[in-house]
N, C-alpha and C positions, 0 to 999 in steps of 0.2 A: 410430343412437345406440348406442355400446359401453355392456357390460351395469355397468363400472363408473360410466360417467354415467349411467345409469338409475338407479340404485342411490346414488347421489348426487344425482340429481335426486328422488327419491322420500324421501331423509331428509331435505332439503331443503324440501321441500313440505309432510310431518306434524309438523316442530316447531315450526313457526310457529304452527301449527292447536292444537297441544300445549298454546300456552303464550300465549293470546290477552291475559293480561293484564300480559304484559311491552310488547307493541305498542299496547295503547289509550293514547288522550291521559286517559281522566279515569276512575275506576273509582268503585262506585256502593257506598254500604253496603247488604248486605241482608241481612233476617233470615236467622236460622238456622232452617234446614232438617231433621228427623231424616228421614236414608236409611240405605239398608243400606250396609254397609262395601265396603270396594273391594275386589278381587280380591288385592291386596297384602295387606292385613291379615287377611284369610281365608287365605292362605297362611301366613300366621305364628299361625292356630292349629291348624296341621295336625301329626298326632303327632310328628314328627322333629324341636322348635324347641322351644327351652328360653332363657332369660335369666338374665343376669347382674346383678346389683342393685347400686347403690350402696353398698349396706350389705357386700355379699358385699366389694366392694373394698374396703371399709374394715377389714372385721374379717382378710381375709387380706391384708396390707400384702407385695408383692412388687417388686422389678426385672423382672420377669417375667410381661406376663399370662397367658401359656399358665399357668403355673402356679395359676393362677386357675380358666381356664377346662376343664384337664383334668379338675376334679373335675363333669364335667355328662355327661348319659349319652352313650354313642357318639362321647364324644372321648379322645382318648389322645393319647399326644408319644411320635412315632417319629425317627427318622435320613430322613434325604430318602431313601434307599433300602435293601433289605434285604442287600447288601454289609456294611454297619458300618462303611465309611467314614464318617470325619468324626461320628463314631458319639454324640459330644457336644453338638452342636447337633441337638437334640431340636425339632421344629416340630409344630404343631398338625394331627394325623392325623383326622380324622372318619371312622368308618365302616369304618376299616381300607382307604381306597379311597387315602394314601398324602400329604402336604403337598402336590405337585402340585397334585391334585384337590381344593383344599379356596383359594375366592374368599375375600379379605379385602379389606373394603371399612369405609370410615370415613364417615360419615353419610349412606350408602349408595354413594358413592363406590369406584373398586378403586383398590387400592393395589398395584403393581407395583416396588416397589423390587429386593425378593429376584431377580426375574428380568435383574438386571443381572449376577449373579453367575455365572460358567463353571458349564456343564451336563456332571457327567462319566460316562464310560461307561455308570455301571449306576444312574444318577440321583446321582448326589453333589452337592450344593452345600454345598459353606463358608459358610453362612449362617443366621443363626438366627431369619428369619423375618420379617416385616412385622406383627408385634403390640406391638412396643414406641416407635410414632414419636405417639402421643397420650399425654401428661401426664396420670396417674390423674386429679389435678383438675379436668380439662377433662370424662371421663368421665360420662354419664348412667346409661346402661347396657347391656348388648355383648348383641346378639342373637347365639343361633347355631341356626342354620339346617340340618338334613342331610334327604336325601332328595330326595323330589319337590321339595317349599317350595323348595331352593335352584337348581332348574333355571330359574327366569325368570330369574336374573339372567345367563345368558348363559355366557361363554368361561371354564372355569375351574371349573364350579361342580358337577361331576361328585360329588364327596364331601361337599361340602357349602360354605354360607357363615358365616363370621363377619364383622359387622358392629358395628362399635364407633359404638356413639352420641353426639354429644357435647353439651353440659348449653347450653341456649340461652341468650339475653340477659334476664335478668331486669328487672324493672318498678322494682323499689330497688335501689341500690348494696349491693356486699356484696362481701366480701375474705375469704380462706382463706389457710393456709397449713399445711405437711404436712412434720415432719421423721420420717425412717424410719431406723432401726438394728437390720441381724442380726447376730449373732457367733453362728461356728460355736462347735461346744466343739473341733473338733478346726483346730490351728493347721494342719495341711494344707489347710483347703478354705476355699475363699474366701466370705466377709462379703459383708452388701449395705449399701447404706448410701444417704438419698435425700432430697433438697430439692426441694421443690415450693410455688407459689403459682397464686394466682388472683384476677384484678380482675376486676368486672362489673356495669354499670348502666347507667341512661340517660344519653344525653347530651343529648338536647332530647325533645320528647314524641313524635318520629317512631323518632330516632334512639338506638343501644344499642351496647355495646359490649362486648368478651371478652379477658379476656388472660392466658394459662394460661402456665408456664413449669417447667421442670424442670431440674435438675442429679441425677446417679445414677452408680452406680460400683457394680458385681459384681467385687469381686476373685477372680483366677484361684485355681484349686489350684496346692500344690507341683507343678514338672515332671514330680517321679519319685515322686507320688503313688501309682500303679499297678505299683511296683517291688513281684515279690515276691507280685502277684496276677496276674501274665498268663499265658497259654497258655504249658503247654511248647514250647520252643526250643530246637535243637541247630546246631551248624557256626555256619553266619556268625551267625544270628540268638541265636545264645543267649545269655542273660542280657538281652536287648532288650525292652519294653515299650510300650505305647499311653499317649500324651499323658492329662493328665486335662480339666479344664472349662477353657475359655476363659473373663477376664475381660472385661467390655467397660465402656467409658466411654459415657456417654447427655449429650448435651445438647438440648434442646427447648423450642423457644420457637412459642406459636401465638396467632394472632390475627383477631375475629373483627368485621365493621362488619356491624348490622343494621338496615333500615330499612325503618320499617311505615309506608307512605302514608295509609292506612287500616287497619281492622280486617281487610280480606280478603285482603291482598295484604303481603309480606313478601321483604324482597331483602337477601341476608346475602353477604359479602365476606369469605374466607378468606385468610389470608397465615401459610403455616407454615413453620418452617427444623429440618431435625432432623441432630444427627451421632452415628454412632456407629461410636467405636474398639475392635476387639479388645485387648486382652491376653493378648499368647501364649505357650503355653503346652509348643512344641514340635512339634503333631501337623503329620505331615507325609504324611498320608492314607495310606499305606500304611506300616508299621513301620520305626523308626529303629534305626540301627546306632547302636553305643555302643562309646567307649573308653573307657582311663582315663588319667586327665591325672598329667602327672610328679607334682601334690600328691598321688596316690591318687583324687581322687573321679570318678564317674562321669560321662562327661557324652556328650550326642550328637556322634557322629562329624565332622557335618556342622558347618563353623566358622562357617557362617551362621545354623545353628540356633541352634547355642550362643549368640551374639553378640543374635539376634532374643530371647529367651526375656525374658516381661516387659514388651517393648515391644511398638506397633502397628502391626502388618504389614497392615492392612486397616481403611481409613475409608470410611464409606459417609456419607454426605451426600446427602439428602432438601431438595428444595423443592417445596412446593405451591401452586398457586394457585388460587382455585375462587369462582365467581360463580353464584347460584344465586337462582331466584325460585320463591317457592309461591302459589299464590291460590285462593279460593273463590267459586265465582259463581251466578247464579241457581238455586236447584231442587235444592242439596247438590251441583254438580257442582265439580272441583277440579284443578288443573294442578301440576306439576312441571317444572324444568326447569333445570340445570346446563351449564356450560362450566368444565371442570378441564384443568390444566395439571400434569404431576407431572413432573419432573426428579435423577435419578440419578447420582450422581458418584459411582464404587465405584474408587478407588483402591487398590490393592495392591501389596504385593510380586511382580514376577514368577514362576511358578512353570513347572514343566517339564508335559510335555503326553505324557511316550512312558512307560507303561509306571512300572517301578520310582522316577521323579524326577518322575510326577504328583504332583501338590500341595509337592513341596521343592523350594524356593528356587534359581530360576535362577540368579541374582545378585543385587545389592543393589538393583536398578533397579524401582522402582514404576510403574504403569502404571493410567491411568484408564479405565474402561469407563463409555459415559455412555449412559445410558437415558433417552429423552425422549417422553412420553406426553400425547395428550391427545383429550380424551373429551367428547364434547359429547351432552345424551341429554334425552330430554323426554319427558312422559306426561301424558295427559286421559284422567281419571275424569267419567264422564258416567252419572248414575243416568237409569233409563227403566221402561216396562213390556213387558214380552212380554204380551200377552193381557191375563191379570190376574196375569202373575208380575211381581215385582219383582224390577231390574235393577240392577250397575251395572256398565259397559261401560269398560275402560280400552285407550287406542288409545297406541303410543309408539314410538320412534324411537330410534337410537344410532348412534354412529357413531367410532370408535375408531382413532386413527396412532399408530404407534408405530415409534421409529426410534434404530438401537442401532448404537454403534460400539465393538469391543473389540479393542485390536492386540493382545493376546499371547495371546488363544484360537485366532488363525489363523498363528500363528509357527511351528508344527510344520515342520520342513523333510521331505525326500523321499530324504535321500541315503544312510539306510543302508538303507533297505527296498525303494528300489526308484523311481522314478518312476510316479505314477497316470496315465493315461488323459486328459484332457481339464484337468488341476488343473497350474498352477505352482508350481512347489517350493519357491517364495520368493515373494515379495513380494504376494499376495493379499490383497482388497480385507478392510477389516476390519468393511463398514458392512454393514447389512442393515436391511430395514425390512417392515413389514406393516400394512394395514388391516381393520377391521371393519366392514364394513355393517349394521344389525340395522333389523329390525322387529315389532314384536311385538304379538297382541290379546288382551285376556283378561273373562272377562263371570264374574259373581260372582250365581248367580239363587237368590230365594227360591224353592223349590220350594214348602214348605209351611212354616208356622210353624216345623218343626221339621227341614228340611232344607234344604241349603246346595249347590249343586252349583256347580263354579267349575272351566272349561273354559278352555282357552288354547293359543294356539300361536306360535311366536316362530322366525325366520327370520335367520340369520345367513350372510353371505358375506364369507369371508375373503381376500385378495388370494394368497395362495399355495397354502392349503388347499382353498380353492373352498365349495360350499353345505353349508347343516346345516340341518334342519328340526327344533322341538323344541316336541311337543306335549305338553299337560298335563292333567292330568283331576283333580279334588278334589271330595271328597264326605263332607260332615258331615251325621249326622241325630241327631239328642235321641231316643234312647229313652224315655227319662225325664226329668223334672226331674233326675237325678243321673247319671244315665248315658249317656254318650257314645260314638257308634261314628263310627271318622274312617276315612275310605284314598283312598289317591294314586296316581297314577302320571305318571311323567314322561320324557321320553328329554334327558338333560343331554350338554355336549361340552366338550372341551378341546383348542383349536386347536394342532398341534405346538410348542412352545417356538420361539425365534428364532435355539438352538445347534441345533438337531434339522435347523430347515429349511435351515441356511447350508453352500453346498457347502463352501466356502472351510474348516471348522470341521474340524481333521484332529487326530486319536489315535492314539498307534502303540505298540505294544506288541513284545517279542521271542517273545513265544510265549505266557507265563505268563497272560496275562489273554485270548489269543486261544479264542474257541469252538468247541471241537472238536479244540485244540491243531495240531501239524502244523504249528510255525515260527511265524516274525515278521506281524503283522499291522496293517490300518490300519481304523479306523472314520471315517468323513466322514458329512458331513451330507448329506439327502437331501432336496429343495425339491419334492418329488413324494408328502412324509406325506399320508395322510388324517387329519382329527380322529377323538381316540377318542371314544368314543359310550358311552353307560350308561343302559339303560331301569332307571330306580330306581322300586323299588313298594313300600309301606308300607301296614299295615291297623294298626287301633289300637283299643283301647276305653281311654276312662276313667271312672271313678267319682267325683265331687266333691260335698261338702257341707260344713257350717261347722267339720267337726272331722273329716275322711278325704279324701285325693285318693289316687287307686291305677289305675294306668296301666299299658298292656303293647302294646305294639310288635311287629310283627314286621317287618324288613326285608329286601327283596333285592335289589342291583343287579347287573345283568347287562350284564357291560363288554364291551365290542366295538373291536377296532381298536387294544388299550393299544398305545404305543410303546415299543418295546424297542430295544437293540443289539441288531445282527442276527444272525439264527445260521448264513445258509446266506452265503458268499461271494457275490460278486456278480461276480469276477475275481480279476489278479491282478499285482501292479505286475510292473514289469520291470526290470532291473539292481538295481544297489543292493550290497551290501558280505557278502562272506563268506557264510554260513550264514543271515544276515540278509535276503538278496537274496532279489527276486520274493515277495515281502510278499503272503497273502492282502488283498485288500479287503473289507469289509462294510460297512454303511450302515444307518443310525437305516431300523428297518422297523415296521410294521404287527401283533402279535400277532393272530388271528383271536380269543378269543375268554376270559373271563375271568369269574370269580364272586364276589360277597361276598355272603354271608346273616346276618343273626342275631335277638339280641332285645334291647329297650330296657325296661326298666322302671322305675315312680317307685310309690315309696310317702311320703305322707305323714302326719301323726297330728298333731293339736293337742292337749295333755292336758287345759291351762288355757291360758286367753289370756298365759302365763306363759310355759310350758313346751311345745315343739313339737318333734318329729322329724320329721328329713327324711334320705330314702334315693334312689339309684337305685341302676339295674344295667344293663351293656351283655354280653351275650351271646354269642358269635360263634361260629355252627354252622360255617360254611367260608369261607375266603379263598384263593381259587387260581387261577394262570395257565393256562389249559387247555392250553397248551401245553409246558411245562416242570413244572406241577403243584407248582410254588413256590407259596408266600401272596403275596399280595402287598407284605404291611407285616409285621414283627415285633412281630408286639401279644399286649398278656395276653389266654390264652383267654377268661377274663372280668374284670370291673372292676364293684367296691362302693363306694360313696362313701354313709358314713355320717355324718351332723350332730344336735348336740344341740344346742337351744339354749335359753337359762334365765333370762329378765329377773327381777332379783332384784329391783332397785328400779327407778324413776324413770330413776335416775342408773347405773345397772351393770349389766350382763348378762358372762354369761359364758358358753362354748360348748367340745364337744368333738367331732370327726371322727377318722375313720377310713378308708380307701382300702387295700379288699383287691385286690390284685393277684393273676389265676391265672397259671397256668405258660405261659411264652413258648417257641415252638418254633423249632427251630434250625432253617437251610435244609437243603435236601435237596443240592444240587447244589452246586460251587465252579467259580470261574470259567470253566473250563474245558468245564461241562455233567458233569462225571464225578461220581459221588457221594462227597459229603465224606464223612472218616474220623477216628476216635476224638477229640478238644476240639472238632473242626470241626461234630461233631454233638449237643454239648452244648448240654440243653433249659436256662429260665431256670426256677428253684423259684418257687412263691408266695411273696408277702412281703405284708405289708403296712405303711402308716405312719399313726401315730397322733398328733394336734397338741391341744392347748388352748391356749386365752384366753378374755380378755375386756377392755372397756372399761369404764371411769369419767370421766362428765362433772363437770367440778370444778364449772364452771356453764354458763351460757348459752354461752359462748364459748369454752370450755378444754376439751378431749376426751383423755385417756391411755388408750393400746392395750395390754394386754401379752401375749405368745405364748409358747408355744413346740413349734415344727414338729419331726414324727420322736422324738416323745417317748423311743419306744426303741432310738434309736441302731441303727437297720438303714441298714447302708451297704453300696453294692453298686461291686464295681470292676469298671471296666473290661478285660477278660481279652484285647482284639485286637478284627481284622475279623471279621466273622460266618463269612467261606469264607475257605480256602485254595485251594492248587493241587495236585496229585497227581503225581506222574512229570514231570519230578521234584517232589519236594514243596520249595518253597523260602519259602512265606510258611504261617502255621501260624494257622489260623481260632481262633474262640473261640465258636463257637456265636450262642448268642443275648446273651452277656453284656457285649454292645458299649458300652456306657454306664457312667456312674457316677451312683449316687444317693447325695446327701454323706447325713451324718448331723444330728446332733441340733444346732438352731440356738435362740436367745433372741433375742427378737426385743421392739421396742419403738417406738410411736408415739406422736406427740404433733400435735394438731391444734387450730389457734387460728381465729375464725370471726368476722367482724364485721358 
């Protein structure tokens, strides 16, 4: 028997086992049981996991949950890489380990949409992430997970997980409805604006039902927002600038059939559709040329920029489908067990692949890249005794296809660099597909009244990547009734992306982006990655009582294997055109060996059951590639997130924060490997932003928000890419100042409730 039907007959065999009370004909009610908690929920009280509240959603009203969720310790919103490409769409960074490394999953579920998106040289994706296809209404409350905690879930989860919860079928009928309004002050930068509802009750005494719905709209900035703030420019590029925020269109509709046969047993039926369009906005990944048009004004060179600017060059269309049963059975023991189907339509404009015409507009012609996933996964919780310790043992299964077709990321032709080795210059298959195999066991043991030990190891084989073993160790002991000592450790992985592994996936540069410079170059995909690898270890104390919580963290993951663009050639094409010709080759490779350290902390204060403060703090001693000695991500050396909050009456509360940001450091190196020079190596100063509101219930039914975010007008522009190039110099960096953060917004909500 081949090791993949083993490996399929063995996931095969533990999910049925998983999930015993989907296959019985009659199931029994029995009492309830008190056991100790599962290995799962003792990982969610491990130092690195913090939560997001209903209430936090309510009082910070967004189009955006990152924005939500960056104010919680050891998360921050980076650029998919530290380039500055695409430097606008900011994704949720945990840990500083990079949006790659950071699992997003939806009632524990992963969500793989973004990975339909082209993976470019130095990590770029045009995309702003899988945190906005759940309708805030629909929302319970969003775990986020860094650390050890987030290594059981598997492929992906190296930096950490977020997990977005959603609000179950309630026992009475009950209706919501959510209209949201920002205006900037400044007519340059784009408003949010957002319709939401929600149905949900029984339908007969077995049967329930959910049906969340959304309309949203993020208007774009001016094009030429950042005119006037960017890096100096000379010769061709001068007077040129960096795009500002893209707008995007959201529609979301989700739906949810649940049915309880009994008290123990529970089988809910998922049906979700999500779309969302860009509004663009100009950026065309690398710096636009600019003329001026016979009226005088300004405008990009490119007649397809100009023409696109406004409209949407990029629809992504999301369907899910998901069938899922839970049950409990004799003795407190309990099963899980899902089949999900997710489906990606990433429709776009064509874009170029070589060099200076990555990311601008081949021609008008759109092109669908379609991602099709699905996840079948199961787990039995079984309490028992060791000795006289009490247990409880979870045994569980996975098993993951995933199968991806994108024609214009393998459209790269071969004819000015040279012909490759073994690769056709034309017509290359666009399809590629990979599986996961998984297995996992994990035991959750009372050691003593006041210690917790929770061991585990989890087994994953990837059809291209090949084995990953990932053990775990978790240990809480109560010093005190108030004092808490937690530490973890774990070896987490992230299987190569599906552009990394695809030979067919070809980059071609003329020199300016080549490593090591020395002429025209190709990067292709390499189906020979290992996954990277990250032993994450955390140690922790907290202190908790009815009016103090005060926490402190220490982290360090130690990365192995990161995937890079590669630095040494691997050869070197042959023929090919002028100066251009005999094209070095390189190939997506292996980094040996990489580091993130730092500190997490939470202080809390209750003054009066009225009045409470809340603070944390993320820390960061070092983030770097041991090989090149870059950070890995362009994050504040630290981050403050300060909250006040003040129930005045019944009916009103009112609330102020604060989010200090320290100084962000510029790269060392520009594309080339050469070290950047004078704007190329400018650092990002602290800032911080400061927001109030508060809400008023008119009565039982009627809720008014009002806000206002950036109280003091700190706006930062966008200045360029993070690097340039050297000899020649022909694209002109901006350090770390790749982003824009708009300014000061009013914001306003209104919430009716039946």
């Amino acid at each position: 028997m081949s090791k993949h039907k083993q490996l399929q007959w063995l996931a095969a065999t533990i999910l049925p086992l998983a999930v015993p009370g989907v296959f019985a004909q009659q199931a029994t009610v029995l009492p309830e049981v008190e056991v100790l908690g599962t290995a799962e929920q003792a990982w969610k009280q491990a130092p690195g996991v913090s939560t997001v509240t209903q209430e936090d959603l309510s009082q910070l009203p967004t189009n955006d949950l990152s924005d939500v969720l960056r104010k919680q310790p050891g998360v921050n919103l980076t650029g998919n890489s530290t380039s500055g490409q695409r430097g606008n769409n900011r994704q949720i960074d945990l840990r500083g380990m990079g949006p790659e490394n950071t699992l997003i999953l939806i009632d524990g579920k992963p969500v793989n949409s973004r990975k339909s998106v082209r993976f470019g040289w130095r990590g770029e994706r045009d995309t702003r992430g899988d945190m906005n296809w759940v309708p805030t209404e629909a929302i319970d409350h969003i775990e986020v997970l860094r650390g050890p905690a987030a290594a059981r879930y598997g492929n992906g989860a190296a930096g950490g997980v977020v997990n977005i919860v959603t609000k179950g079928t309630p026992d009475k009928f009950g209706a919501s409805a959510t209209l949201y309004y920002g205006k900037r002050q400044h007519k340059e930068e784009g408003g949010e604006r957002r319709a939401s509802f929600s149905l949900a009750g029984p339908i007969s005494d077995m049967l329930g039902f959910r049906l969340t719905g959304n309309i949203a709209k993020t208007d774009s900035d001016a094009w030429d927002i950042n005119r006037g703030h960017a890096s100096t420019r000379t010769g061709t590029f001068a007077g040129t600038f960096p795009a500002g925020r893209e707008g995007v269109r959201n529609r979301d509709l989700d739906a949810r059939l649940s049915l309880r046969p009994n008290t123990m047993h529970r089988i809910d039926l998922d049906a979700s559709f999500s779309r969302q369009g860009n509004i663009y906005t100009g950026d065309t990944q690398n710096t636009n040329n600019f003329t001026t048009l016979p009226n005088g004004q300004l405008a990009p060179t490119s007649q397809r920029v100009r023409d696109a600017i406004g409209s949407e060059t990029n629809r992504m269309y999301r369907t899910n489908y998901a069938l899922t049963h839970t049950g409990r059975y004799e003795g407190g023991a309990s099963s899980t067990a899902y089949l999900q189907y997710e489906a990606t339509r990433n429709t776009r404009m064509d874009e170029g692949l070589a060099g200076g015409t990555e990311g601008l507009f081949s021609d008008g012609t759109f092109t669908t890249a379609k991602l099709d996933t699905t996840t079948l996964h199961g787990e039995y919780n079984q309490p028992g005794k060791w000795g006289e310790l009490d247990h409880v043992m979870t045994l569980g299964a996975e098993v993951v296809n995933q199968k991806f077709t994108d024609r214009n990321s393998v459209s790269q032709t071969t004819t000015e660099g040279g012909t490759i080795a073994g690769l056709s210059g034309t017509g290359r298959s666009p399809k590629i597909d990979a599986k996961i195999y998984s297995v996992f066991v994990e035991d959750n043991i009372e050691l003593t009244r006041d210690t917790i030990l929770t061991p585990g190891v989890r087994f994953d084989h990837h059809s291209k990547a090949g084995n990953n073993w990932s053990p775990s160790l978790n240990l809480s002991h109560s010093l005190t009734r108030e004092i808490t000592l937690k530490a973890g450790i774990a070896r987490a992985y992230k299987a190569p992306n599906l552009y990394q592994l695809n030979p067919n996936y070809l980059l071609y540069s003329r020199g300016i982006g080549c490593w090591g410079g020395g002429g025209a170059c190709y990067l292709m995909g390499n189906s020979n990655l290992k996954a990277e690898t990250s032993i994450n270890t955390e140690l922790g104390a907290e202190y908790a009582d009815e009016v103090l919580v005060a926490g402190l963290t220490w982290f360090h993951n130690d990365y192995r294997n990161k995937i890079d663009a590669g630095h040494t050639a691997i050869g070197k094409a042959t023929g090919g055109q002028g100066r251009f010709a005999n094209a070095n080759v390189f190939q997506w490779d292996n980094v040996p060996k990489a580091l993130v350290h730092g500190l997490e902390g939470t202080f809390n204060y209750r003054f009066t059951p009225q009045l409470s403060w809340s603070n944390n703090l993320t820390y960061m001693i070092k983030s770097e590639n041991k090989s090149t000695g870059e950070q890995l991500s362009i994050i504040p050396k630290y981050t403050v997130n300060s909250r006040l909050d003040w129930k005045l009456t019944e009916e009103a509360s009112v609330f102020g924060s604060a989010t200090f940001y320290g100084k962000q450091k510029a790269n060392k190196l520009d594309y080339q490997g050469l070290p950047v020079q004078g704007e190329e190596s400018t650092n990002l100063s602290p800032y911080a932003l400061v927001g109030l509101g508060g809400s008023y219930a008119i009565n039982r039914n009627f809720k008014v928000g009002l806000g206002i975010e950036n109280l003091f007008d700190k706006r930062l522009y966008r200045r360029g890419n993070a690097i340039g190039v050297n000899n020649p110099r022909t694209i002109y960096g901006a350090g770390a100042a790749t982003y824009n953060e708009p300014g000061r917004m009013f914001y306003i909500t209104l919430n009716a409730t039946l």
